[in-house]
Steps between C-alpha positions, in 0.01 A plus 500: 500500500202331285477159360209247328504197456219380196573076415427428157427841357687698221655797685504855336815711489551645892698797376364819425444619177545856292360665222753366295572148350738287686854525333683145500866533494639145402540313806801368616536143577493188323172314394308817575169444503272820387239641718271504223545152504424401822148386445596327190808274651323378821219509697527724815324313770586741803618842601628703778581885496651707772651848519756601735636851582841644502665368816790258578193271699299422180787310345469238816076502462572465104732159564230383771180580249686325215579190705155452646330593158715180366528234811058575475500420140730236560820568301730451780736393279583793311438735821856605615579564132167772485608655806855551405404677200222626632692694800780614224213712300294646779775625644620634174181679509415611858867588625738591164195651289287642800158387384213295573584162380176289348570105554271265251484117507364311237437121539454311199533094383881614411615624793510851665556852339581787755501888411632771695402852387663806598423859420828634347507422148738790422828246577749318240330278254684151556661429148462116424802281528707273716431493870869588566447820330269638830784544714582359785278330738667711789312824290206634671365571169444170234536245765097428441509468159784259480389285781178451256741389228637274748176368715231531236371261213357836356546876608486864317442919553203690354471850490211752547533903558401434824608149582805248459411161559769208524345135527609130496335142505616217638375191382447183740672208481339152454458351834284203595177649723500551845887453535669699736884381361555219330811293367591355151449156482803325558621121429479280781841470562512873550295525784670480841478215714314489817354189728202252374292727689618835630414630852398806596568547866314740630596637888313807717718694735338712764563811658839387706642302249389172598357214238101501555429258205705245332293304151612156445698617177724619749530236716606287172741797382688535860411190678331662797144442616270711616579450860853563501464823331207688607596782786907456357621829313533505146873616560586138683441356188614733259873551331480839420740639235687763697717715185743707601425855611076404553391467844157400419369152589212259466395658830470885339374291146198370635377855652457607136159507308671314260818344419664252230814332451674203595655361846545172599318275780671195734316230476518205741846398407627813491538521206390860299310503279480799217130631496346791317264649699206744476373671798207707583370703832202438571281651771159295650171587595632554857784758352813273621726495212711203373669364194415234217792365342490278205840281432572283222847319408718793333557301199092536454481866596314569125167375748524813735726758297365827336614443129723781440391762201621379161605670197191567248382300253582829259782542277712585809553106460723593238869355559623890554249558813608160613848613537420818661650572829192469752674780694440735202176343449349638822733829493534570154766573240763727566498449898592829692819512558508675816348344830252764548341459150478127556292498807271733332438313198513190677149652764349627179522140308401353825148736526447452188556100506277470777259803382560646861444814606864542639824341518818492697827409564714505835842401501652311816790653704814294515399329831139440354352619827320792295369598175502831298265628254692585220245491220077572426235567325173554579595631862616871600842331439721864654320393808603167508836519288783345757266407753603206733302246672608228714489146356439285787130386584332748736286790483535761218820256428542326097456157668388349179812643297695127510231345291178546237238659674122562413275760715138475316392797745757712699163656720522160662903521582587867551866537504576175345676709159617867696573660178122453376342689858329749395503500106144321442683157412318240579599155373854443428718243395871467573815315421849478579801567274762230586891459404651164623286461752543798664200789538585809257148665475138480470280542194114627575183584336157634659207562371215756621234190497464189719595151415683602188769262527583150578806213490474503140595881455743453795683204237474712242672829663724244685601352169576874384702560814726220436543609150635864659671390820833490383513805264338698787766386776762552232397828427491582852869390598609682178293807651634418849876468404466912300333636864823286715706676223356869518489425882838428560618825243287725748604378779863572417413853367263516820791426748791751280252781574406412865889467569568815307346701801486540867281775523219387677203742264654376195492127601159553559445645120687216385306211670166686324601594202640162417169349588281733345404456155721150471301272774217723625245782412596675826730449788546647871798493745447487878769564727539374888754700643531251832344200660269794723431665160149498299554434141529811291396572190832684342435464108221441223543472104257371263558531111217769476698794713136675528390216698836530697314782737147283545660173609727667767159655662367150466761310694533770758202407617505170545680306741812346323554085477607330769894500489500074474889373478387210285602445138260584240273715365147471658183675399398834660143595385445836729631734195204390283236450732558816684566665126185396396226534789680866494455563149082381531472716752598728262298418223174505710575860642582634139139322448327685801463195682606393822876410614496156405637210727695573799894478440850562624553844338323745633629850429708727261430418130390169425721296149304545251358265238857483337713444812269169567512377174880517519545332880231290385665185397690242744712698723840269634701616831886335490728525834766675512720307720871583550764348707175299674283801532220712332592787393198602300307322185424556135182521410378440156172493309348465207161715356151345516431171429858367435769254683807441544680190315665252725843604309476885563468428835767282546716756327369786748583257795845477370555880412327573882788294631772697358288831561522450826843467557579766253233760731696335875823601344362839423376582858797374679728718269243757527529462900877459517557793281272697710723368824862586286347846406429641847798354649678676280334846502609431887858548379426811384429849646154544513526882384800787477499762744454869387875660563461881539741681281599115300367346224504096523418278202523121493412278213523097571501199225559187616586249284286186472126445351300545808737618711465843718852503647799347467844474684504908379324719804516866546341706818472872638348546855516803759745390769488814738356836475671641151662185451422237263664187430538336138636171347530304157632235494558122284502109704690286279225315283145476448173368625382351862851469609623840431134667563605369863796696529346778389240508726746455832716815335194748458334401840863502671579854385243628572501419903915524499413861319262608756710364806702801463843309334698659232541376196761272516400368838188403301628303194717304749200370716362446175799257395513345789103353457539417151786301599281326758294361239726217448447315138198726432736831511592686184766780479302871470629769317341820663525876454387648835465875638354734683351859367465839672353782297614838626343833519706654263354299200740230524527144620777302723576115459692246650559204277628117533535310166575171616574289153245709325491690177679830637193829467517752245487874572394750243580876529312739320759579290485167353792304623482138624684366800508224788337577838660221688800183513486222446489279851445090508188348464306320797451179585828319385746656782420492900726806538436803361650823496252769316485868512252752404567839214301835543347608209388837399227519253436906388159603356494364177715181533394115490597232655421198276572166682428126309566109533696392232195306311541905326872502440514115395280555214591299216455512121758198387813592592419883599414614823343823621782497786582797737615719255194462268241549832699846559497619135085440515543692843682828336145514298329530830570847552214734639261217498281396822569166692261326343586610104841377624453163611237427164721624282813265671229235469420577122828478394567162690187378295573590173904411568410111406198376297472178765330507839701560776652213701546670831350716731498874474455763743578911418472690810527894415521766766539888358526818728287786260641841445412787712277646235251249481431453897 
């Protein structure tokens, strides 16, 4: 950047200049006042020139160089105006056109005329007319030129082939010299009333708190002297104001550099008396710090208090800018109409009030214990976007957020503003945004410079904040009551899905695929499988799936969060760090240099670049905790350089809540199905024995999602050398209850079998335990034998059917018949009389024995029946066991369209023909 500075001296044109003659479009404006005139219409007795390059910065050094240019020539009057405009074109210039923007300020007897010159002539030609024509003022383009119509006494464009220059003058307004503000005279009953003569009382506070001096305006105020006072604190004597929802006091007041306002004091009587007070913190030669505070009566508080800024003398005196809403006035016409767009035009007015370098705005949780930054400018605003800090005084805690705050250098206080640490910020001045008394935000702007700002720019943005405090908080509830809204509809869908399951990997989809892209970036799911049990990391998504891969080898590696039972989500900043140091390490070997700082992860391939950026950002771990234990966590995060808002968090806490009990149910149906599965593959055979010279199929459906077996059971087992034993059988109903029976027939069988007793001998035995069950026994229907194949090719067996479905034998001719009577079931009578048939099969016949689950196949009022099984069975011819029993099943299947209700079992035994041995 250049500049000069020559008093008194006609200036020549600072722009460049072609081969060509200039080319003067008619301005726009109204009063435009020729260049070629300039000379003629006043007398220029000062200039200043400056050129400033295409970067966001130069707009800030273009508002600073404007405003000393004018407060040195002494036009402070006119100075916010100039910088207003002033920051409008250069950043017309440097940021939308994307040139070098030349600044030129003329002082003459009139007033002052400002240029800014860009170099991009080749845009629109502004066509003269009414300011509303230029769009609106929300349009990055045109919101210079009609801020000159509005600001300016005078303002136009000029054109060149290489240049486009838009200027304005403002003209300054009579004033009598030397005044800093001043007052129209006023009649004398006009003026307000104060004592004969009126006392200033001025009282020092040192470092504890304790009155050090005490004037004798004071003592005539309050009634005190000086030795009843001195070593008393201030707070003895004070009535402070205590408004709901502020917990500040005189106590916190008076360890401000400044502070003004009105509280009252007890005087001698004690009665209170209203005071306006002005304090300052001083520091002496010695370095102790302590407080002057100057008091008057309230009613005379025009003595102490900073005039607030009035309108201008200009035609905005008009009786239509009188009756402008001062809310619009400082945020302009139309106002956002979404929260998110207010805060940001509400910092950028702010900056631009104050001609700060930055601005922001933090919004106050509902228990005012923290604030979040929900708007910028001028800061790396993803970085800070929904960052908290604590409100309470302490360090790297908002402890000025209750009240107007001025820091001239923030060197001198680090930590006193955490959002400004590290961004270059060095005076700041802050205020709070107030509804009813209670804390709803805080409004800030910092500069890059020292001692920028002081109580009468903290009035002034306080006066602003007031004007925005209730549109803000009503914006936010409005905001506030959509997220409950959309909250409450995904929690609902959230819980239909988690109850739509109970498989324990899909649960664990679920939980991160509902988080992941709706309330974080990326999300991981630990498991703890017991109270002994490390955490374990069982699942990863993040919204990228390529980054799916990189994130899992990050968290392997490092140790997971602590498994903490308390409610919440609290911070977990390993995933970043160790994300980062891994990925500079990486950098600096691609770069030949060494391995960089030391850090957890040590081997296999490092994340790269990409994975850090995305684990980056603040990382959250939430307990799962079901039925008052943890059963793993949820961990979500966001990429580099962003937070998490108060309200996505709550949500997550909520949706962790119900994720947890969703994943418990999961593993304890996982477990108990896992229990219910083996004990019932107990109740089956584990395997069929190989029969020479027989063929044995069995094919088993038990009814029931889930279930293995049911009250059906079927078994074949060798009882003696050549002999085998077989059964199929049906307990009278399903599940647990019937399972039970089954299990005591099988096992029974098979050690009455192998003791050596016959067949009936057996079943009665049998009867008698069932029977012995009491209230738990069920009546068994049971089809039991014993098989003997013979040299010859054939095969001998002795048969009980005991209530059962009789067996069907099928020659090779064809025919169908019975192999066995009907005898009574067990378990309903103690006595029993059963007897055993001999059975012949030849080679080629079958012996097809089911439960009636086959024959009681329905489809409405038709049933497969006896007669139907045996007419499937004549089809059967020349087929092999196990072609017989899936063709018996095949035509169960596909006799009803409906699932089958009951149990099946098909147990097929078939002696083959000579010819094939």
């Amino acid at each position: 950047m250049t500049s000069g500075l020559i008093p008194g001296e006609q200036p020549p044109d600072p722009r460049p200049t072609s081969g060509l003659p200039p080319q003067r479009r008619g301005p726009v404006g109204h009063g435009t006042m020729p260049v070629e005139n300039r000379s003629r219409s006043s007398v220029i007795t000062a200039r200043a020139a400056a050129s400033f390059e295409p970067v966001g910065r130069s707009v800030a050094s273009a508002r600073s160089f404007v405003r000393d240019t004018l407060q040195g020539w002494g036009f402070a009057d006119i100075i916010d105006d100039a910088v207003v405009l002033t920051s409008e074109l250069v950043t017309n210039a440097v940021i939308h056109a994307g040139t070098w923007a030349d600044l030129l300020c003329l002082r003459c007897d009139e007033g002052v005329r400002i240029e800014v010159t860009d170099r991009y002539p080749e845009r629109e030609v502004p066509l003269q007319g009414p300011a509303a024509g230029m769009g609106s003022p929300d349009r990055e383009g045109g919101r210079g030129l009609q801020l000159c119509a509005a600001l300016a006494g005078r303002w136009g464009v000029e054109y060149t082939p290489a240049h486009k220059t838009v200027w304005f003058q403002l003209d300054v307004p009579d004033r009598p010299v030397g005044a800093r503000s001043a007052g129209p005279a006023l009649p004398s009953e006009l003026l307000p009333i104060a004592d004969a003569r009126v006392r200033v009382a001025v009282v020092q506070i040192d470092r504890i708190g304790a009155i050090s001096s005490w004037n004798e305006d004071a003592e005539e105020l309050f009634g005190y002297t000086t030795d009843q006072v001195i070593g008393k604190p201030l707070t003895d004597l004070a009535a402070w104001p205590h408004t709901p929802g502020t917990s500040t006091g005189i106590a916190e007041a008076l360890q401000l550099s400044r502070w003004e306002g009105s509280y009252g004091i007890r005087d001698t009587s004690g009665r209170v008396v209203p005071v306006y007070a002005s304090h300052l913190r001083v520091r002496d030669t010695d370095g102790d710090p302590s407080t002057v505070c100057l008091l008057v009566r309230d009613h005379e508080r025009a003595v102490l208090q900073t005039p607030l800024r009035g309108p201008s003398a200009d035609s905005a005196g008009s009786s239509e800018s009188q009756s402008t809403d001062p809310f619009e006035v400082f945020i302009g016409s139309p106002a956002p109409d979404d929260l998110d767009g207010l805060l940001q035009r509400t910092v950028e007015r702010a900056r631009d009030m104050l001609d700060g370098d930055s601005a922001f705005l933090l919004l106050a949780t509902d228990d005012e214990t923290e604030l979040e930054v929900r708007a910028s400018t001028g800061l790396p605003s993803a970085r800070q976007r929904f960052a908290r800090v604590p409100v309470e005084a302490g360090s790297g805690r908002y402890g000025s957020a209750r009240m107007p705050a001025v820091h001239e250098d923030l060197s001198a206080l680090p930590g006193a503003v955490p959002l400004l640490n590290g961004t270059g910020m060095r005076s700041v001045v802050t205020v709070p945004l107030k509804v009813e008394g209670r804390l709803t935000g805080s409004l800030g702007v910092a500069a890059e410079g020292a001692g920028r700002y002081s109580n009468e720019e903290a009035l002034r943005l306080q006066f602003a904040a007031d004007r925005i405090a209730l549109a803000v908080e009503s914006a936010r509830l409005g905001e506030l009551e959509r997220l409950r809204r959309g909250s409450l509809s995904f929690l609902v869908e959230a819980s239909d899905l988690l109850a739509g399951t109970l498989d324990r990997d899909q649960t664990l989809a679920l939980m991160a695929q509902m988080t992941v892209p709706t309330l974080a970036t990326w999300c991981a799911v630990y498991t703890i499988a017991d109270q002994a049990s490390e955490p374990y990391l069982s699942y990863v998504l993040h919204e990228d799936e390529e980054l799916i891969d990189g994130i899992k080898s990050l968290l392997s590696k490092i140790a997971p969060p602590d498994p903490v039972p308390a409610p919440g989500a609290r911070v977990w900043s390993a995933p970043g760090e160790v994300a980062h140091q891994a990925a500079l390490r990486s950098s600096m070997r691609s770069l030949g240099l060494s391995s960089g700082p030391s850090g957890q992860v040590t081997s296999g391939i490092g994340p790269t670049l990409t994975t850090a950026s995305a684990v980056g950002g603040e990382t959250v771990v939430l307990p799962l905790v079901a039925r008052n234990r943890v059963i793993g966590m949820l961990t979500l995060g966001k990429p580099t350089d962003e937070h998490f808002r108060q309200e996505i968090l709550e949500l997550a806490e909520d949706l962790s809540r119900r994720a947890a009990l969703a994943l418990d149910n999961a593993r304890l149906y996982s477990e108990r199905t896992a229990i219910s599965q083996a004990l019932q593959r107990s109740l089956l055979p584990p395997e069929l024995p190989e029969i020479n010279g027989v063929e044995v199929e069995v094919i088993y459906r038990a009814a029931g999602e889930g279930n293995e077996v049911g009250g059906d059971f079927y078994d074949l087992f060798p009882i003696s050398d050549g002999a085998y034993g077989f059964a199929i059988g049906d307990v009278c109903g399903t599940g647990p209850n019937a399972a039970a029976v089954t299990g005591l027939a099988r096992h029974a069988l098979r050690l009455l079998a192998r003791e050596g007793l016959s067949g009936p001998a057996v079943l009665e035995r049998l009867n008698s335990a069932i029977l012995d069950e009491g209230a738990r026994s069920r009546f068994l229907t049971l089809l039991y034998g014993e098989l003997r194949p013979r040299e010859d090719g054939s095969a001998d067996l002795k048969v009980v059917c005991a209530g059962h479905p009789l067996p069907l034998r099928l020659r090779q001719d064809g025919t169908v018949e019975p192999a066995a009577d009907p005898q009574p079931l067990l378990g309903v009578l103690e006595d029993l009389e059963l007897y055993e048939q001999t059975v012949t099969l030849d080679p080629g016949d079958v012996l097809l024995c089911v439960t009636d689950g086959v024959t009681e196949r329905r489809e409405g009022p038709r049933m497969l029946g006896d007669d139907g099984l045996a007419d499937v069975l004549t089809t059967c011819t020349g087929l092999t066991a196990g072609a017989v029993a899936a063709r018996i099943m095949r035509a169960v299947e596909r006799f009803a369209s409906d699932a089958p209700s009951d149990d099946m079992a098909i147990l097929a035994m078939r002696v083959p023909e000579l010819h094939q041995e």
